[in-house]
C-alpha positions in Angstrom: 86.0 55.5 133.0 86.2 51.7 133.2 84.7 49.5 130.7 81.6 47.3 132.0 81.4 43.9 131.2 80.0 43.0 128.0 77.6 41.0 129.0 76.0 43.8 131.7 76.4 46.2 128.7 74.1 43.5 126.5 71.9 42.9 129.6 72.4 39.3 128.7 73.8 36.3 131.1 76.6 34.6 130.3 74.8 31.3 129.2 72.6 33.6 125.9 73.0 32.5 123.3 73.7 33.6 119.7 70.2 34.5 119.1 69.4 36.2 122.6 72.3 38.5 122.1 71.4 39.5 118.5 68.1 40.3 120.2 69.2 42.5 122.6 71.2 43.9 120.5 68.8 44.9 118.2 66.7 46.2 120.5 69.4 48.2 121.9 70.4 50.2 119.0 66.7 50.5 118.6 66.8 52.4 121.6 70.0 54.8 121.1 69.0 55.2 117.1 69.9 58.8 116.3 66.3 59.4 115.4 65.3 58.4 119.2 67.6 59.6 121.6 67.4 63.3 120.3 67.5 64.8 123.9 70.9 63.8 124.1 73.0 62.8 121.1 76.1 62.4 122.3 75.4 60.8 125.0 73.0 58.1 122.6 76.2 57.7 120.1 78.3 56.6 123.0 76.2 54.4 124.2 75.4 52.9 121.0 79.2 52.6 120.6 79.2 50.6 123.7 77.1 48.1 123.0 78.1 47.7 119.3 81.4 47.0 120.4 80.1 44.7 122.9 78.0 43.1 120.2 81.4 42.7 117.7 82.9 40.4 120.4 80.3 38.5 121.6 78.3 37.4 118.3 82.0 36.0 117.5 82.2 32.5 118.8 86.1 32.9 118.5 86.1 36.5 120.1 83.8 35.5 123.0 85.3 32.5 124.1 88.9 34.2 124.6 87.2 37.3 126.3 85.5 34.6 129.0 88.9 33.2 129.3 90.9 36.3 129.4 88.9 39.2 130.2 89.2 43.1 127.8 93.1 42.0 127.4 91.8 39.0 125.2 90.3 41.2 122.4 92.8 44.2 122.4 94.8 43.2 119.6 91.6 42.8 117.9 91.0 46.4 118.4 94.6 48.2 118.1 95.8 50.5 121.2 93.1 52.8 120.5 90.5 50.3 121.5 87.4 50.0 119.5 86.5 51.5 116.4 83.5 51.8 114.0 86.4 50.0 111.6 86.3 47.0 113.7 82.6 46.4 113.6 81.9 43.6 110.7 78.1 43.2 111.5 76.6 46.2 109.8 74.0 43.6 108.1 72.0 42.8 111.3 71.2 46.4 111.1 70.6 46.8 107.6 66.8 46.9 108.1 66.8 49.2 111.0 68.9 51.9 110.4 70.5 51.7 107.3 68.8 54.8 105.6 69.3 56.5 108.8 72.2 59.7 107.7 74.3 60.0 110.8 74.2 55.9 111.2 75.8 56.2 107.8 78.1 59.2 109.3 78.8 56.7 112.5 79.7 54.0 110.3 82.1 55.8 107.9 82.9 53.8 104.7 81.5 50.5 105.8 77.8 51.1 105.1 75.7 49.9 101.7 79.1 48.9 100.2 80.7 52.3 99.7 83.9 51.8 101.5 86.9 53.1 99.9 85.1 56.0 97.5 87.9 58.7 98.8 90.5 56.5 96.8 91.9 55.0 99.8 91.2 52.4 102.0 91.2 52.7 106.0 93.6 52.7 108.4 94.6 50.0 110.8 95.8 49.9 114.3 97.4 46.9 116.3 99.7 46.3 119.2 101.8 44.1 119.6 104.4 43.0 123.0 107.6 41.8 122.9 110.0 40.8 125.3 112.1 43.3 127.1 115.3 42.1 124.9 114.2 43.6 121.7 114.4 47.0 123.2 118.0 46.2 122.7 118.2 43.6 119.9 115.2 44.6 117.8 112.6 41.9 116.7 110.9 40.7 113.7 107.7 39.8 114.5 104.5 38.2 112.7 101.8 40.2 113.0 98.0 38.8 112.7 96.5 41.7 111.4 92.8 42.2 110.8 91.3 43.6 107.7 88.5 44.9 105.7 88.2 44.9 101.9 86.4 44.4 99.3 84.7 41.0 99.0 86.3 39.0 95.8 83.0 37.0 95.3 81.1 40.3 94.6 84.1 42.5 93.8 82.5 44.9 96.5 79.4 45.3 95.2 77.7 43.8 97.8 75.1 42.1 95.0 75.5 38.2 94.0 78.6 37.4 91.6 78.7 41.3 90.9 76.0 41.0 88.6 72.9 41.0 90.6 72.3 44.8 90.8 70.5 47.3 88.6 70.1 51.2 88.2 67.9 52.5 91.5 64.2 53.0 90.0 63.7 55.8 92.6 66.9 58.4 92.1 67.6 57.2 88.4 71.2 56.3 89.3 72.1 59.8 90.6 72.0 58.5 93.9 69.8 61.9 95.7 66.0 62.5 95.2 65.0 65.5 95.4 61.3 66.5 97.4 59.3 69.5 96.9 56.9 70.9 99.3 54.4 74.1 98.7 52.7 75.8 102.1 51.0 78.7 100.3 52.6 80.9 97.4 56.2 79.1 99.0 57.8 76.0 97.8 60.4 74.1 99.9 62.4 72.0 98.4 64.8 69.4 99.6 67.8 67.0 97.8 68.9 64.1 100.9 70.6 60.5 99.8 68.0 58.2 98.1 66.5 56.1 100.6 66.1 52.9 98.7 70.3 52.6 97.4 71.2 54.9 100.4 73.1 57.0 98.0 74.5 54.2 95.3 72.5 54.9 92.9 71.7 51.3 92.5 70.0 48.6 93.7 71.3 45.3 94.4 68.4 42.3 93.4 70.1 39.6 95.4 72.9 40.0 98.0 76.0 38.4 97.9 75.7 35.4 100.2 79.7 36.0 101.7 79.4 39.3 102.6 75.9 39.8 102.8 75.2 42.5 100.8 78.3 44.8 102.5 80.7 44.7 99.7 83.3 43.8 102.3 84.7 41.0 103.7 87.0 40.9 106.8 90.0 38.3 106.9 93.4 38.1 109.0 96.4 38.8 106.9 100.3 37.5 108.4 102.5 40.9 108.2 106.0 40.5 109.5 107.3 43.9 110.9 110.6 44.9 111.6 110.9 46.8 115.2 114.4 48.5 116.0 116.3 48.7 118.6 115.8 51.6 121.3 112.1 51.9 120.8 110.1 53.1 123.7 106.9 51.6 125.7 104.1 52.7 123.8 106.1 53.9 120.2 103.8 53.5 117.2 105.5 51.8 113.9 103.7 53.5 110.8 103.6 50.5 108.1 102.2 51.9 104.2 100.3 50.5 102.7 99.2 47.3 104.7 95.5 48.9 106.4 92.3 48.3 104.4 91.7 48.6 100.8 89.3 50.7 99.5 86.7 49.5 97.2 87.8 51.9 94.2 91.1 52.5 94.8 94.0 50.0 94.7 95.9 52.2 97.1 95.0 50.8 100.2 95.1 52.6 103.9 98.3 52.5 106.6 98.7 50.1 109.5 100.2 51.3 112.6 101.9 49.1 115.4 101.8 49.9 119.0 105.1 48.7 120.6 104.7 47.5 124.0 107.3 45.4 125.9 106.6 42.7 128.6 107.4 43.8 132.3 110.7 42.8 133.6 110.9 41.4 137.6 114.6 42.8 137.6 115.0 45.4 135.6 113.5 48.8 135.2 114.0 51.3 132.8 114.3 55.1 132.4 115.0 56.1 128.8 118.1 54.8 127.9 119.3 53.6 131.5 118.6 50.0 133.5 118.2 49.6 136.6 118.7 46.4 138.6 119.5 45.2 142.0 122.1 42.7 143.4 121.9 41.1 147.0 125.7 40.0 148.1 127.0 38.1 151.2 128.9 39.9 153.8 131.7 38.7 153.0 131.6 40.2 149.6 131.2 44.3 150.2 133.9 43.2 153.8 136.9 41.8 151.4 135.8 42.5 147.9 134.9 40.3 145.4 133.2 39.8 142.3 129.0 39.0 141.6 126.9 38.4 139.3 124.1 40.5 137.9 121.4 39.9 136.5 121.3 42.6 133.0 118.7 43.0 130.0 120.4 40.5 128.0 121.3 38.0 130.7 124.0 38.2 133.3 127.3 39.9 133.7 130.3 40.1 136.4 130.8 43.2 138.6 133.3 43.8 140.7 132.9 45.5 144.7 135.5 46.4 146.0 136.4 45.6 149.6 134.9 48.3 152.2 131.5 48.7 149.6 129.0 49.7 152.1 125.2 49.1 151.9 122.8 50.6 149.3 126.0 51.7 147.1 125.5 52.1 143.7 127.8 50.8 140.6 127.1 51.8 137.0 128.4 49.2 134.6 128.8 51.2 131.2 127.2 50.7 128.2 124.7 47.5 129.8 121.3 49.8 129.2 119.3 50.6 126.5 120.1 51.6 123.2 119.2 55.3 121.8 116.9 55.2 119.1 118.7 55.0 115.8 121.9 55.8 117.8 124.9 53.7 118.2 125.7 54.5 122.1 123.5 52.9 125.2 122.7 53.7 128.3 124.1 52.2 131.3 122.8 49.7 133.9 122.9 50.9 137.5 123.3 48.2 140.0 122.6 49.1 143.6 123.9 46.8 146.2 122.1 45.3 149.1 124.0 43.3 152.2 122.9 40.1 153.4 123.6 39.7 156.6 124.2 36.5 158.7 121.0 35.2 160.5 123.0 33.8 163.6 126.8 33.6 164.8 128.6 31.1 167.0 130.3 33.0 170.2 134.0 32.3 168.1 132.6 33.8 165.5 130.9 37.3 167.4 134.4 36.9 169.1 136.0 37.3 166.0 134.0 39.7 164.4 134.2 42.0 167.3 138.1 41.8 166.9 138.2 42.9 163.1 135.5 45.3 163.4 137.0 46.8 166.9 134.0 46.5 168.6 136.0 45.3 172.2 134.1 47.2 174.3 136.2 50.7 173.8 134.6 53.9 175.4 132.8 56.0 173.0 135.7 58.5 172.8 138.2 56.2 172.2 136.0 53.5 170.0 137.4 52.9 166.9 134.6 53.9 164.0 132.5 50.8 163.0 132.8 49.6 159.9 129.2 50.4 158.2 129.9 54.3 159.2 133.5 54.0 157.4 134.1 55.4 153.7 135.9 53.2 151.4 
């Protein structure tokens, strides 16, 4: 299914501003709120997916400005090869009031609402990609990744309350984080134990929000990870990196990053596992008398050698010129087919003499000699 725009998926123009998007927005997820959209659940978490992921790019002034320039491509890294995630949204406080207490917006949301990322003892996973130039399918490359993360905040050490100080025991659960609600219909009592409402499970309440994070307990920044790809990956090859995803709140063990390999499209070459293919246009002269041309390859250029009589659309396979086999020490080969150029116009000396080295004087088809182009080498 294709993506719609953002701003279609916002019902917003292009000129809104910050505070007309928040708006709509809001209203939005009003809409689709689990508690709403009952008739259809899955189809209401889809859509509120859509428009949250929508939301994460345009309330960014950085995020919006490259996807007017540049379109879904613009934001892909942003969001790893898997596209977006509940990981990637960082504006869980513009919903706080709406549907924070809400169970299965706390399900959607994973480990990123009321500060309680991280409480399995590991942090989250993280997924980029990243495109190289064809050449490092052969050479390798060590590139510098800009990875986005989320961990805890250091200003509240992931508390989500001011300085990590500003929070006390929840009044309503005691601490334990569950209350627990009894209700009699005749001689039967019904009782019920559900995640406190007020610390949304805590067990505490925080008296005054940490101003960086706004209450989350997490902060998102952009850490420089250099990553070594080798040689003979393929298109679309995921690198598993430990240890360099999120951190968890509780846990200094923090979650994996993985790296999408993608390599930039070639004009000359193609490739098919190990093998190259390329393509070489020669004079006539070349494929008539032999000679020697040069080809274009993966790492730059190379001689090959046609022998005289080559005919058109012949292919040459110059050994060991493809790609590499994944932690192997052999490549492939490149495979070179050969197009004639032909002359646009002759002079009558020159048809003369052409018609005389081909044998093309006019024999009768039984005695003709056999043309030149119809002649194995």
């Amino acid at each position: 299914m294709a993506k719609r725009d953002y701003y279609e998926v916002l019902g917003v123009p292009k000129t809104a501003g910050a505070d007309e998007i928040k708006s709509s927005y809001r209203r939005l997820a009003r809409q689709y709120h689990p508690d709403v959209a009952k008739e259809d659940p899955k189809g209401a978490e889809a859509k509120f997916k859509e428009i949250s992921e929508a939301y994460e790019v345009l309330a960014d002034e950085q995020k919006r400005r490259n996807y007017d320039q540049r379109g879904f491509d613009a934001v892909q890294n942003d969001f790893g090869p898997g596209g977006f995630t509940w990981q990637n949204f960082t504006h869980q406080g513009d919903l706080e009031d709406l549907l924070g207490s809400n169970p299965l917006f706390q399900q959607l949301f994973g480990s990123f609402v009321g500060g309680s990322a991280g409480r399995s003892g590991r942090g989250s996973d993280v997924e980029v990609a990243v495109r190289l130039p064809l050449v490092a399918a052969v050479e390798g490359a060590q590139p510098t990744l800009e990875v986005p993360l989320t961990g805890p905040c250091p200003d509240c050490q992931g508390t989500g309350a001011k300085d990590g100080t500003a929070i006390e025991v929840c009044p309503e659960c005691g601490g334990v984080g569950q209350v627990r609600r009894a209700r009699t219909r005749g001689y039967t009592q019904f009782v019920t134990v559900g995640p406190c409402p007020t610390c949304r499970g805590t067990g505490r309440k925080i008296l005054e929000k940490c101003p960086t994070c706004r209450g989350n307990g997490r902060r998102r920044t952009v850490e420089h990870i250099e990553i070594k790809v080798p040689p003979g990956m393929e298109e679309g090859s995921v690198l598993r990196i430990p240890g360099h995803g999120g951190q968890g709140l509780d846990s200094e063990r923090a979650g994996d990053l993985f790296v999408q390999v993608m390599f930039e499209a070639s004009d000359h070459i193609r490739r098919e596992g190990t093998e190259a293919y390329t393509e070489a246009t020669v004079p006539l002269a070349i494929p008539l008398l032999g000679g020697v041309t040069t080809v274009r390859t993966i790492e730059g250029h190379a001689e090959l050698k046609i022998p005289a009589g080559t005919q058109p659309e012949t292919q040459f396979r110059m050994r060991g010129l493809g790609f590499p086999r994944f932690r192997g020490s052999s490549r492939g080969d490149l495979v070179v087919t050969v197009h004639v150029e032909l002359p646009r116009s002759l002079s009558g000396r020159e048809k003369e003499q052409l018609r005389e080295a081909l044998g093309a004087d006019g024999a009768t088809s039984t005695g003709r000699k056999e043309s030149f182009f119809h002649r194995r080498s």
